[in-house]
PDB file of N, CA, C, O and CB in Angstrom:
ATOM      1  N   UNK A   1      24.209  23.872   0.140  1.00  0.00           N
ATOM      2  CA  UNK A   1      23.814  24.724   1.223  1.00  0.00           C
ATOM      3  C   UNK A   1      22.504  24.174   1.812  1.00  0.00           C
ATOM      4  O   UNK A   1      21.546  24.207   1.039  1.00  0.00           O
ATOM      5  CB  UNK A   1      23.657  26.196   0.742  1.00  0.00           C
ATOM      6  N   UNK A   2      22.279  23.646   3.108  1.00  0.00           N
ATOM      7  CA  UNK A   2      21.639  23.280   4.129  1.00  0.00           C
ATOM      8  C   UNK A   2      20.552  24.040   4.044  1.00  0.00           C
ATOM      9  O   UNK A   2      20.681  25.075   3.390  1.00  0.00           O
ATOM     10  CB  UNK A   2      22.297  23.340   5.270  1.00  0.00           C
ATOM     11  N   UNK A   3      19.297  23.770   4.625  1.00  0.00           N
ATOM     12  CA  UNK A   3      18.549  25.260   5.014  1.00  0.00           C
ATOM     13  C   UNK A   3      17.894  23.994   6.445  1.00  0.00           C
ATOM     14  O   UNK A   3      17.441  22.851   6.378  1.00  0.00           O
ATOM     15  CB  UNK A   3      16.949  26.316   3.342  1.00  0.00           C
ATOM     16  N   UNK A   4      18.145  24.894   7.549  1.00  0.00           N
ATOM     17  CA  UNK A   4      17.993  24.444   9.089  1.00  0.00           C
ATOM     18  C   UNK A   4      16.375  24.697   8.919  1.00  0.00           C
ATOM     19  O   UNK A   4      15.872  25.576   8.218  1.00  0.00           O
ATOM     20  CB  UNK A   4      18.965  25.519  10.504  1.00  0.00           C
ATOM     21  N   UNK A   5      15.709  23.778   9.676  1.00  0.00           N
ATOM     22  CA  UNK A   5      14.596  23.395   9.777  1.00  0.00           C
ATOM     23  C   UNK A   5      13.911  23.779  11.441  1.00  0.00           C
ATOM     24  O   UNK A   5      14.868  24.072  12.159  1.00  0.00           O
ATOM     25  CB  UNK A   5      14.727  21.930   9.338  1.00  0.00           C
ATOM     26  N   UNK A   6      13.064  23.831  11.944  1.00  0.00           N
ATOM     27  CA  UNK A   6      13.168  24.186  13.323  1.00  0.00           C
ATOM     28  C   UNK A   6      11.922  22.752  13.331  1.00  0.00           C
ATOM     29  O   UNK A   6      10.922  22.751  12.613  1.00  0.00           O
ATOM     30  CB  UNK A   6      12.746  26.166  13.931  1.00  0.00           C
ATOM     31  N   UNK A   7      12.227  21.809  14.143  1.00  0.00           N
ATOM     32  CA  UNK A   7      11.409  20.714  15.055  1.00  0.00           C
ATOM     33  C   UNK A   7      10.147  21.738  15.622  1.00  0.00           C
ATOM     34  O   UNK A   7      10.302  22.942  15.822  1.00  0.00           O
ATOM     35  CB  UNK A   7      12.533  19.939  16.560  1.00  0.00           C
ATOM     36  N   UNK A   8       9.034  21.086  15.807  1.00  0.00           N
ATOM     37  CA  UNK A   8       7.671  21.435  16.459  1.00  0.00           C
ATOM     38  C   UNK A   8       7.886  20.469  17.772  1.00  0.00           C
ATOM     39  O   UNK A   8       8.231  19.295  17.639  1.00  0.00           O
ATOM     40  CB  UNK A   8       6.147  21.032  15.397  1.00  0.00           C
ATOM     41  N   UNK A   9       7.685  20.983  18.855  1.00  0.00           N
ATOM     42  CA  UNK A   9       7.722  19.821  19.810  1.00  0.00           C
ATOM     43  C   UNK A   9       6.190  19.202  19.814  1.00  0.00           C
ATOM     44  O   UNK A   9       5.311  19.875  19.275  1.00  0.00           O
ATOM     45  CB  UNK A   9       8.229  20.348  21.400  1.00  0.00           C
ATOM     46  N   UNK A  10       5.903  18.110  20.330  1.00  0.00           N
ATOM     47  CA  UNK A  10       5.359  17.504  20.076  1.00  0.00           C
ATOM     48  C   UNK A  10       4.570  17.021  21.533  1.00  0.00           C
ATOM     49  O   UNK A  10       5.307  16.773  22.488  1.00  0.00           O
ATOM     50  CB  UNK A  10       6.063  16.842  19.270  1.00  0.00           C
ATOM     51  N   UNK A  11       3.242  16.901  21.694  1.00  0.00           N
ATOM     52  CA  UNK A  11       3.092  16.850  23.350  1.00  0.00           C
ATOM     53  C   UNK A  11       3.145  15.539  24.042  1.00  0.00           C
ATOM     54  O   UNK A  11       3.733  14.714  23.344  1.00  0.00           O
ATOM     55  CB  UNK A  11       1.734  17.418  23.800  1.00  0.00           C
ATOM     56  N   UNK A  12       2.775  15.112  25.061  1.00  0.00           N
ATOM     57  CA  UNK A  12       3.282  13.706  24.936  1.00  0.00           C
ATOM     58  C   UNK A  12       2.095  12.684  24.480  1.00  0.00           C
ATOM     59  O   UNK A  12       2.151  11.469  24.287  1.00  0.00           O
ATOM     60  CB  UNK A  12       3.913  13.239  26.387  1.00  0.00           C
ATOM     61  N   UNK A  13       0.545  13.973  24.329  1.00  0.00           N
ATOM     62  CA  UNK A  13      -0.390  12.921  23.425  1.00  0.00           C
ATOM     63  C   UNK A  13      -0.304  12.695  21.743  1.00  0.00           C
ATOM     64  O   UNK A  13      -0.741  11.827  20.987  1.00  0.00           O
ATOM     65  CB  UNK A  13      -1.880  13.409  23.645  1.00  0.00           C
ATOM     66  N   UNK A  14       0.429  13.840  21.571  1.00  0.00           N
ATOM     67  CA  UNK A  14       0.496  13.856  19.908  1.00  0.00           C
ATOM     68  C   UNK A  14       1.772  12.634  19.381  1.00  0.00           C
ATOM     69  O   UNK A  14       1.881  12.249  18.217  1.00  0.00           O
ATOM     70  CB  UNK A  14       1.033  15.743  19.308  1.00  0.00           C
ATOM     71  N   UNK A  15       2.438  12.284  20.255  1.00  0.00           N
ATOM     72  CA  UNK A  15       3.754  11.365  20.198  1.00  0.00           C
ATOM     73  C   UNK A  15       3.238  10.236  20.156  1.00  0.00           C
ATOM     74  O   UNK A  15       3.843   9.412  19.471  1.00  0.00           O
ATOM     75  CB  UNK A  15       4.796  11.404  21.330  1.00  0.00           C
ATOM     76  N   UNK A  16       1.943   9.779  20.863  1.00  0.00           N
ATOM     77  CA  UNK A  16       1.239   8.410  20.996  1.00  0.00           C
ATOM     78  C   UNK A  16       0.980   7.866  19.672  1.00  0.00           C
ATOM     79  O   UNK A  16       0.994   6.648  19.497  1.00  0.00           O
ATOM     80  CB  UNK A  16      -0.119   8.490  21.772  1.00  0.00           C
ATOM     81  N   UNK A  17       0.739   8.707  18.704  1.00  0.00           N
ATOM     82  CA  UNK A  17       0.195   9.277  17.807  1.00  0.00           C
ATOM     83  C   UNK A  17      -1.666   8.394  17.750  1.00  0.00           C
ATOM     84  O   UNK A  17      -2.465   8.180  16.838  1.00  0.00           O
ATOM     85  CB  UNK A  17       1.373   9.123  16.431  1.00  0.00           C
ATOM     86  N   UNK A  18      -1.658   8.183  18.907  1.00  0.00           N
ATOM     87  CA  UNK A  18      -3.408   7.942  18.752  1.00  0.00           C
ATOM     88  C   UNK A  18      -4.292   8.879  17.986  1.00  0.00           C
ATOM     89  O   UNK A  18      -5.264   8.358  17.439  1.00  0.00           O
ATOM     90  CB  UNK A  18      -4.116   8.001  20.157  1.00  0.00           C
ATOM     91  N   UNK A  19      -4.112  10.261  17.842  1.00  0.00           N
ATOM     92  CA  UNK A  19      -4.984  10.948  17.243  1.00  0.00           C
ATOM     93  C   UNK A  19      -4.925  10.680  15.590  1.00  0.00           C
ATOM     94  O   UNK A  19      -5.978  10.517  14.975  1.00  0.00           O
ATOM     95  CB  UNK A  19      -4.756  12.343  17.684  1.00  0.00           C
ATOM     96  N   UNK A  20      -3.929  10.654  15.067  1.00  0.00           N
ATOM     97  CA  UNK A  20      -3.296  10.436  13.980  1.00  0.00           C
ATOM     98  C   UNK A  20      -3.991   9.078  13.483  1.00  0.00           C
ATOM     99  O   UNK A  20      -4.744   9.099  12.510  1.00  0.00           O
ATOM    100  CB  UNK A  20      -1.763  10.422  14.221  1.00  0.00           C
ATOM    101  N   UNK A  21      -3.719   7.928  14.167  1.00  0.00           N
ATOM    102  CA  UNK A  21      -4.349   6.634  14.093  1.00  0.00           C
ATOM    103  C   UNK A  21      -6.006   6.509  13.765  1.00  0.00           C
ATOM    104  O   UNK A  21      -6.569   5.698  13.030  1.00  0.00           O
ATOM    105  CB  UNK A  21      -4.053   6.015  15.433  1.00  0.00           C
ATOM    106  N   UNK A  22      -6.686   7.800  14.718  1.00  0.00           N
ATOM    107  CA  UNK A  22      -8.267   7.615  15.203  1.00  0.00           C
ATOM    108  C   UNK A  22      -8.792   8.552  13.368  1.00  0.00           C
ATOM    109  O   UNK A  22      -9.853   8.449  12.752  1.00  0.00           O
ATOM    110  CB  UNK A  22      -8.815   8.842  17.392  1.00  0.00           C
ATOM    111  N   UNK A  23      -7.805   9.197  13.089  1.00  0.00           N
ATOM    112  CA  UNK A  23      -8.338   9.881  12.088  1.00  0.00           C
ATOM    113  C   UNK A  23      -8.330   9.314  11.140  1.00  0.00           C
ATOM    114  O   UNK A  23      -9.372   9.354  10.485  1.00  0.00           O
ATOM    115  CB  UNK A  23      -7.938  10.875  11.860  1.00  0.00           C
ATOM    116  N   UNK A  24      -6.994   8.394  10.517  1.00  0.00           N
ATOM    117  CA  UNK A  24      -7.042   7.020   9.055  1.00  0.00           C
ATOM    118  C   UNK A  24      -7.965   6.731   9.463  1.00  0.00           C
ATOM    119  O   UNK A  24      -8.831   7.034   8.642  1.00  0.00           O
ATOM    120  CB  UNK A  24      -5.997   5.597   8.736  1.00  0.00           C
ATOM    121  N   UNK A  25      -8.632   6.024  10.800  1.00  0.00           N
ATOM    122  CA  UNK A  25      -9.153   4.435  10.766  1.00  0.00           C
ATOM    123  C   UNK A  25     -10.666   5.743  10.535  1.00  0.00           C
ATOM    124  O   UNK A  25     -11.225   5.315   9.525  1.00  0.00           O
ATOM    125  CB  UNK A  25      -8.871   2.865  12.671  1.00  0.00           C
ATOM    126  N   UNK A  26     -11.510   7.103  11.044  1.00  0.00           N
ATOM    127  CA  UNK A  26     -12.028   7.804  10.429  1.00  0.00           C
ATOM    128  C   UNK A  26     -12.499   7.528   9.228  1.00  0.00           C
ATOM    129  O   UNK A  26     -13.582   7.031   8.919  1.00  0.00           O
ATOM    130  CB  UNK A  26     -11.477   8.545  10.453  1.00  0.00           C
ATOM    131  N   UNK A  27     -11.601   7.888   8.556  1.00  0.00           N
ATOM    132  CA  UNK A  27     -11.096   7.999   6.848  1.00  0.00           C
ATOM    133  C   UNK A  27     -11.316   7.115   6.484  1.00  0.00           C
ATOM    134  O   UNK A  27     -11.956   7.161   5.433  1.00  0.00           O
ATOM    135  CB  UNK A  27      -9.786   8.213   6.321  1.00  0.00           C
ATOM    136  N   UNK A  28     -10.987   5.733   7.021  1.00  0.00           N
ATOM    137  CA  UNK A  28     -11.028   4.524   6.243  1.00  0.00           C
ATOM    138  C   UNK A  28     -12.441   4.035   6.258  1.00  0.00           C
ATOM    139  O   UNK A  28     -12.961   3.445   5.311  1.00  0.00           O
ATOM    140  CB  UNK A  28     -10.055   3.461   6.778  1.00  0.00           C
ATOM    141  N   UNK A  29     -13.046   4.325   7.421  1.00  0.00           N
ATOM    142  CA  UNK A  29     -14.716   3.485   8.010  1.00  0.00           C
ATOM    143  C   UNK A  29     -15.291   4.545   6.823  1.00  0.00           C
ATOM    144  O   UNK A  29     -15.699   3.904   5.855  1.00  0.00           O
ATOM    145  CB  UNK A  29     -15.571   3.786  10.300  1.00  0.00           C
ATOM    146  N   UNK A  30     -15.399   5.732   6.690  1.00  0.00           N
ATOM    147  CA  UNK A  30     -16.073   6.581   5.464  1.00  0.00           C
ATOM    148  C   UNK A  30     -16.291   6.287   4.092  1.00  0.00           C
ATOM    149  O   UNK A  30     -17.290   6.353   3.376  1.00  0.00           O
ATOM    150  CB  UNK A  30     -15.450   7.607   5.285  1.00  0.00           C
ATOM    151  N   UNK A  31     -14.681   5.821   3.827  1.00  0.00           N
ATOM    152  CA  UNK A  31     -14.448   4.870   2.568  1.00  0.00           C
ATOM    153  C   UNK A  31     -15.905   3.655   2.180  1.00  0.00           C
ATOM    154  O   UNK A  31     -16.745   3.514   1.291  1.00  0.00           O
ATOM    155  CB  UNK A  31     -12.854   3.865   3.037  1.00  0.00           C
ATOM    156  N   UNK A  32     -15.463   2.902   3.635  1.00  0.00           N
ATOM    157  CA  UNK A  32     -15.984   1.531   3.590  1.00  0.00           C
ATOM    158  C   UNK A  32     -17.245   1.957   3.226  1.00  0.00           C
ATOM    159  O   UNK A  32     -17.712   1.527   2.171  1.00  0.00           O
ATOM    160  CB  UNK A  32     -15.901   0.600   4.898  1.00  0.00           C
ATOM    161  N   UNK A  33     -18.072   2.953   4.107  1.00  0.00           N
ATOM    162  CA  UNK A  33     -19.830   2.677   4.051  1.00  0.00           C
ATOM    163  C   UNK A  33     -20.347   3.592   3.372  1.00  0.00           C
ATOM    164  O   UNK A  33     -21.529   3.935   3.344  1.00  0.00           O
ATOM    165  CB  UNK A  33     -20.687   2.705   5.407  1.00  0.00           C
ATOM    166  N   UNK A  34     -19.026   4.213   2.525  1.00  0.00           N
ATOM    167  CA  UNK A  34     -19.623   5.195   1.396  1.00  0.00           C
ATOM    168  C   UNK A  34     -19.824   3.992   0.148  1.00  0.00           C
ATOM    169  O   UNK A  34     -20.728   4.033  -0.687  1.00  0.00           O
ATOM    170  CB  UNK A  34     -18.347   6.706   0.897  1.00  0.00           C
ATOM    171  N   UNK A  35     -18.757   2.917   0.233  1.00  0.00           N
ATOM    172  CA  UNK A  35     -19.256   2.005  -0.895  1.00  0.00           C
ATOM    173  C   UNK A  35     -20.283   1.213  -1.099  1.00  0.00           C
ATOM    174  O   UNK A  35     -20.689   0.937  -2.228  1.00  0.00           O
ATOM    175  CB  UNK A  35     -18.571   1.299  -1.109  1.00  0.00           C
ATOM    176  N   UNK A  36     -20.859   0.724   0.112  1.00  0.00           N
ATOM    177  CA  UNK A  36     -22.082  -0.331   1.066  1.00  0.00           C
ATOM    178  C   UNK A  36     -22.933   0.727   0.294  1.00  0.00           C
ATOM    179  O   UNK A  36     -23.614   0.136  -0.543  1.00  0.00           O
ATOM    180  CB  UNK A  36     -22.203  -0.481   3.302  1.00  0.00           C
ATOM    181  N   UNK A  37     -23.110   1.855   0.273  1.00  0.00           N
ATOM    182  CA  UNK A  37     -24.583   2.453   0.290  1.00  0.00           C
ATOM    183  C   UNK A  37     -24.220   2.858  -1.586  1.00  0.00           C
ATOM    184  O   UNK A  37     -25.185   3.033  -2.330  1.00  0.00           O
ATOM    185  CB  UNK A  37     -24.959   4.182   1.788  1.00  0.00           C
ATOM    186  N   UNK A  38     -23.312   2.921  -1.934  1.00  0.00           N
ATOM    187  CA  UNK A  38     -23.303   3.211  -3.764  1.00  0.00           C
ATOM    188  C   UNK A  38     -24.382   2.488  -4.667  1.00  0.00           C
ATOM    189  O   UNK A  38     -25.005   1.492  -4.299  1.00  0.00           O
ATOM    190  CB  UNK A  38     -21.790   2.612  -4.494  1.00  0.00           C
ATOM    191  N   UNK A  39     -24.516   3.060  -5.799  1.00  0.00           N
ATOM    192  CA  UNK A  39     -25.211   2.449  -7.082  1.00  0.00           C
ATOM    193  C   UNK A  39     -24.579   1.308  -7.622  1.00  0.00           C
ATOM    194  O   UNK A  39     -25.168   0.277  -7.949  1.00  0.00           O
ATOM    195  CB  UNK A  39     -25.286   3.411  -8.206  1.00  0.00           C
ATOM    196  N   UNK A  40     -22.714   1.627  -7.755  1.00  0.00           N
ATOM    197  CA  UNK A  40     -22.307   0.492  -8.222  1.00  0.00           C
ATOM    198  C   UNK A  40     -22.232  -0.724  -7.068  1.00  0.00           C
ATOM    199  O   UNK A  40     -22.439  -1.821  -7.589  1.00  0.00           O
ATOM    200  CB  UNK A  40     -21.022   0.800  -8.872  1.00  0.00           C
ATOM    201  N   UNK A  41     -22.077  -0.765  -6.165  1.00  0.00           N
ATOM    202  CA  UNK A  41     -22.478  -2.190  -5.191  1.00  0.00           C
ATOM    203  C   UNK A  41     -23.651  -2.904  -5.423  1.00  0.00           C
ATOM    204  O   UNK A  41     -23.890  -4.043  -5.825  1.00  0.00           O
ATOM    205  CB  UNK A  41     -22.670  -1.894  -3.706  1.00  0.00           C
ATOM    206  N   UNK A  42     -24.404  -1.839  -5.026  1.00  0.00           N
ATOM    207  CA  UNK A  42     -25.938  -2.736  -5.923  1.00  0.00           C
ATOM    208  C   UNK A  42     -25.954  -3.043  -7.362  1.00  0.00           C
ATOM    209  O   UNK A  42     -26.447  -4.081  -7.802  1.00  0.00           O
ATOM    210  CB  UNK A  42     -27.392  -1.803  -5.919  1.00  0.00           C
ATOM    211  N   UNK A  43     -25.580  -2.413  -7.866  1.00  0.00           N
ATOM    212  CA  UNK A  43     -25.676  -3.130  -9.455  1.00  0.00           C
ATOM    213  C   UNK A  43     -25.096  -4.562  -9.630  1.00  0.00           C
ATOM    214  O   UNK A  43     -25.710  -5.521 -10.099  1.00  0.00           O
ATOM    215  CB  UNK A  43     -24.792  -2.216 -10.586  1.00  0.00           C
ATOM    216  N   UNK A  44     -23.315  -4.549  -9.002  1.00  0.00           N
ATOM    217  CA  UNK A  44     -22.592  -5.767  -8.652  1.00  0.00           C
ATOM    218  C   UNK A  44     -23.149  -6.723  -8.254  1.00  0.00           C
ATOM    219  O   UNK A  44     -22.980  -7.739  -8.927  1.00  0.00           O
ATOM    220  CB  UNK A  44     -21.794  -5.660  -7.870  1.00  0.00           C
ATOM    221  N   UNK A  45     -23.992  -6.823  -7.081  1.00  0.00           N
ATOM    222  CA  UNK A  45     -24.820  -7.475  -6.444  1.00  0.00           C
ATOM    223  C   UNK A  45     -25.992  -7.772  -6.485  1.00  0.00           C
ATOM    224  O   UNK A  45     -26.642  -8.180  -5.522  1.00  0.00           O
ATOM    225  CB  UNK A  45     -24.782  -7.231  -5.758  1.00  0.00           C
ATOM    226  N   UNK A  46     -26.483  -7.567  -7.834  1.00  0.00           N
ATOM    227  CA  UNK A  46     -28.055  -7.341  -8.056  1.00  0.00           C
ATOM    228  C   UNK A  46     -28.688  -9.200  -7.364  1.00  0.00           C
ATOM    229  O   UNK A  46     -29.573  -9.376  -6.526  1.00  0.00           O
ATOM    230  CB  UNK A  46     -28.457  -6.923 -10.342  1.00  0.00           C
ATOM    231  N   UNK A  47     -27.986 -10.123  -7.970  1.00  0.00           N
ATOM    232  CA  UNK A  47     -28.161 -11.676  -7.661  1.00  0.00           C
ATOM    233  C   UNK A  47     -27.922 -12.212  -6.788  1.00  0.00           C
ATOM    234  O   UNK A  47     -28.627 -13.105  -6.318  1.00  0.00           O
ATOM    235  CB  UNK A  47     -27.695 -12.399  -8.228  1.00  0.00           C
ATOM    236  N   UNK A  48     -26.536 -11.699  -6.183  1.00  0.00           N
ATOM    237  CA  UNK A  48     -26.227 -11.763  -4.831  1.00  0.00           C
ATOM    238  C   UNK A  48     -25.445 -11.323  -3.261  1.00  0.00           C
ATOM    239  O   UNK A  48     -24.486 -11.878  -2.726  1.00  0.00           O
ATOM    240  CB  UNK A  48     -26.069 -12.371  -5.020  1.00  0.00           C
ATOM    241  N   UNK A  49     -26.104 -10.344  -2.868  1.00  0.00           N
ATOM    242  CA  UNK A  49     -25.771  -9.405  -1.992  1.00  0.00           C
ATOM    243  C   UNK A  49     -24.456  -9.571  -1.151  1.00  0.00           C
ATOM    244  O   UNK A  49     -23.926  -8.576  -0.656  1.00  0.00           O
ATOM    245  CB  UNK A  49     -26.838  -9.291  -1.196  1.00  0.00           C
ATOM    246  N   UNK A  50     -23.864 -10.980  -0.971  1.00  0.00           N
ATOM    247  CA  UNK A  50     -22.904 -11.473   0.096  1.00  0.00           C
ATOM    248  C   UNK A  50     -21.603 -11.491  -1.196  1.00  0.00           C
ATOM    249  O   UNK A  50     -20.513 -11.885  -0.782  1.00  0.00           O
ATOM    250  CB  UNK A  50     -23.444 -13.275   1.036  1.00  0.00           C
ATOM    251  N   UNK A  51     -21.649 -11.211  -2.251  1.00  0.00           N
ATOM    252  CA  UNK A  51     -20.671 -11.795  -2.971  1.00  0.00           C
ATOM    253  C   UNK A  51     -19.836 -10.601  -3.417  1.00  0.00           C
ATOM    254  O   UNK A  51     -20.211  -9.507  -3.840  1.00  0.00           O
ATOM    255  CB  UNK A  51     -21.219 -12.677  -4.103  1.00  0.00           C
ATOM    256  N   UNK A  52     -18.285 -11.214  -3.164  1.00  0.00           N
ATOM    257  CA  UNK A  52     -17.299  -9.845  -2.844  1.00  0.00           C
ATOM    258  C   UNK A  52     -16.385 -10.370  -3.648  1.00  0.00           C
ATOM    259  O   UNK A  52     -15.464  -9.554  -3.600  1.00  0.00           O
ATOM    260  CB  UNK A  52     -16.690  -9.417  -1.197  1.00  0.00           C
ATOM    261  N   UNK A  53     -16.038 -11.328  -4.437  1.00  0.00           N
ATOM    262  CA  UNK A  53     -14.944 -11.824  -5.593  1.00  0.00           C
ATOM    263  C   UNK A  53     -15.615 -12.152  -6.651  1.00  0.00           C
ATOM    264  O   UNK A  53     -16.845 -12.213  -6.659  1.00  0.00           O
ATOM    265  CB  UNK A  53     -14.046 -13.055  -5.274  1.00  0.00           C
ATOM    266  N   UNK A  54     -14.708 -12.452  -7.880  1.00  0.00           N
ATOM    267  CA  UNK A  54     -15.205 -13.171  -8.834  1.00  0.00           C
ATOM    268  C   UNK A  54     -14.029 -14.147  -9.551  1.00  0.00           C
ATOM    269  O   UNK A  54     -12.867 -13.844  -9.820  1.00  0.00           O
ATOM    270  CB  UNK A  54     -15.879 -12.190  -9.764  1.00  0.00           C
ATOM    271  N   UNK A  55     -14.658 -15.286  -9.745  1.00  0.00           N
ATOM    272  CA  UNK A  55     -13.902 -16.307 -10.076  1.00  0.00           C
ATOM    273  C   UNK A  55     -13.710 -16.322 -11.658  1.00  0.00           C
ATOM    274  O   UNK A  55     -14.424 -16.933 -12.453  1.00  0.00           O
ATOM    275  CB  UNK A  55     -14.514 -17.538  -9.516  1.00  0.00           C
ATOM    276  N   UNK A  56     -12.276 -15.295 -12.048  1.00  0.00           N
ATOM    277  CA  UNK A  56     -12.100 -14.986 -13.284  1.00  0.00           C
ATOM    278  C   UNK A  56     -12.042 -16.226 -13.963  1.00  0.00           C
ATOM    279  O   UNK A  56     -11.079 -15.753 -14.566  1.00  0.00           O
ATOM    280  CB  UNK A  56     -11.017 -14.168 -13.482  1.00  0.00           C
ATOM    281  N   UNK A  57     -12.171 -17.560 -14.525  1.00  0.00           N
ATOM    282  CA  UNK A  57     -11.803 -18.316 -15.695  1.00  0.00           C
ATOM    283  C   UNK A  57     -13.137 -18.687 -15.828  1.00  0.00           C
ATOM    284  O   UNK A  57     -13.556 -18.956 -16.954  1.00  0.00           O
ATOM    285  CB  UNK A  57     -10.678 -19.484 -15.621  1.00  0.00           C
ATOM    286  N   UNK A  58     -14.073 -18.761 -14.596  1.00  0.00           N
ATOM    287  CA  UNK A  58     -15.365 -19.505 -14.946  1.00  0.00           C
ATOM    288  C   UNK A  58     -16.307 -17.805 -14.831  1.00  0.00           C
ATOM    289  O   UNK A  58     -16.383 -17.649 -16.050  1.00  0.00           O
ATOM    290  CB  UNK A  58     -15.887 -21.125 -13.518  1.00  0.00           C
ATOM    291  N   UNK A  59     -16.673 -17.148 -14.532  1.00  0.00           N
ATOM    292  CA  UNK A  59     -17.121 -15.689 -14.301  1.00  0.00           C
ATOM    293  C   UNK A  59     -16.354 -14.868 -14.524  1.00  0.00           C
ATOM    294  O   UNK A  59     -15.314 -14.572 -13.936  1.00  0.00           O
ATOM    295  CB  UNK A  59     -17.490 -15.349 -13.183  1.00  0.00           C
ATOM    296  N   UNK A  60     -17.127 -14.189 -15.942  1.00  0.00           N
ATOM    297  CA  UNK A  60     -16.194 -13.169 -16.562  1.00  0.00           C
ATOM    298  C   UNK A  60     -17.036 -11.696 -16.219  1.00  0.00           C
ATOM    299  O   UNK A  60     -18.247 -11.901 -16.130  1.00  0.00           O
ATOM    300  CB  UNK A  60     -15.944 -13.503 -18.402  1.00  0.00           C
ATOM    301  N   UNK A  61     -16.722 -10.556 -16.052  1.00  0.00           N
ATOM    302  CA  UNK A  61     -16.731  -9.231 -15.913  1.00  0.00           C
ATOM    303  C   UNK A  61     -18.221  -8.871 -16.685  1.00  0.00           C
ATOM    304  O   UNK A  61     -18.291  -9.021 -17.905  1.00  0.00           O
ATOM    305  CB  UNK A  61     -15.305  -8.549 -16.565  1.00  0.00           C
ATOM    306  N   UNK A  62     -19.165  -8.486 -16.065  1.00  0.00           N
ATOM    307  CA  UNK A  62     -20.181  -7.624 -17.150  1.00  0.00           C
ATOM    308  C   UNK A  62     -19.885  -6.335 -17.193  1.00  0.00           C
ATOM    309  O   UNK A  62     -19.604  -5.603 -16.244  1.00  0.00           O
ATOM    310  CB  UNK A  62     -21.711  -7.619 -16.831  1.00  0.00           C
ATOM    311  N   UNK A  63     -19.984  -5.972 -18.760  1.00  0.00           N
ATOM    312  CA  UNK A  63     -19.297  -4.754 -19.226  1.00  0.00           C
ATOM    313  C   UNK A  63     -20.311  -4.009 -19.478  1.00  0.00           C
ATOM    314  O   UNK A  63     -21.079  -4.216 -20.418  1.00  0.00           O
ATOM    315  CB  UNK A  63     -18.381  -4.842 -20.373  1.00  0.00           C
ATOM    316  N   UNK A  64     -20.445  -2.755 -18.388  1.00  0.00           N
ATOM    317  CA  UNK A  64     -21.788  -1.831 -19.059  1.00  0.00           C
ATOM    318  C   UNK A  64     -21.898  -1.692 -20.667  1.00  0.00           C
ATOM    319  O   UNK A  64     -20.827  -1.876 -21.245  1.00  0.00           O
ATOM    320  CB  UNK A  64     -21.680  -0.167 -18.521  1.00  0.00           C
ATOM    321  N   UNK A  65     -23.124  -1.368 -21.569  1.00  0.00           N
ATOM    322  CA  UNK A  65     -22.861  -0.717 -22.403  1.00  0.00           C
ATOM    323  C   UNK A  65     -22.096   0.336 -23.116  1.00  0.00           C
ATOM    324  O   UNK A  65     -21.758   0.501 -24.288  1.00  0.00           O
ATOM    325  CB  UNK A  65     -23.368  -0.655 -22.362  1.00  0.00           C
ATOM    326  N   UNK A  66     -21.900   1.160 -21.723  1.00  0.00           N
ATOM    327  CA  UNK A  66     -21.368   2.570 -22.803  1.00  0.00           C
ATOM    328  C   UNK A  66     -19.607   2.153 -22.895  1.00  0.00           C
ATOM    329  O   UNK A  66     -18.919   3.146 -23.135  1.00  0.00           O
ATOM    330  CB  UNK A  66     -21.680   4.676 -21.788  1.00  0.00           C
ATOM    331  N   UNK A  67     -19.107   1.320 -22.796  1.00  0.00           N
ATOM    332  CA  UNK A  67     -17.746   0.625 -22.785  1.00  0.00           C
ATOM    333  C   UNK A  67     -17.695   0.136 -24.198  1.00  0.00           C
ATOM    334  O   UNK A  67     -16.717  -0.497 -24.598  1.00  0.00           O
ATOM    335  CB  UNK A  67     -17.577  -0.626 -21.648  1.00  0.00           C
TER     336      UNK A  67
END
């Protein structure tokens, strides 16, 4: 047994879905410069501020203490 659903129409700006779009990319920029300004970025970076990988076989992981 089915249960019928009723459609919302939709206007022809909400169909663009630009608003939808403006709000992830929102969401996402918040993400980004909530991490830029964290404790753990700076800690990561204490030596060097530009550095965003680590080259696992030659640079291995520093493991806080309480680990």
């Amino acid at each position: 047994m089915a249960k019928e659903v009723q459609r919302v129409k939709l206007s022809w700006w909400e169909r663009l879905y630009i608003p939808t779009f403006l709000n992830g990319f929102k969401v996402t920029l918040g993400h980004f410069f909530s991490f830029k300004k964290s404790k753990v970025y700076e800690e990561k970076n204490k030596d060097n501020k530009f550095k965003t990988t680590l080259n696992y076989p030659e640079e291995l992981w520093t493991v806080p203490e309480g680990f």
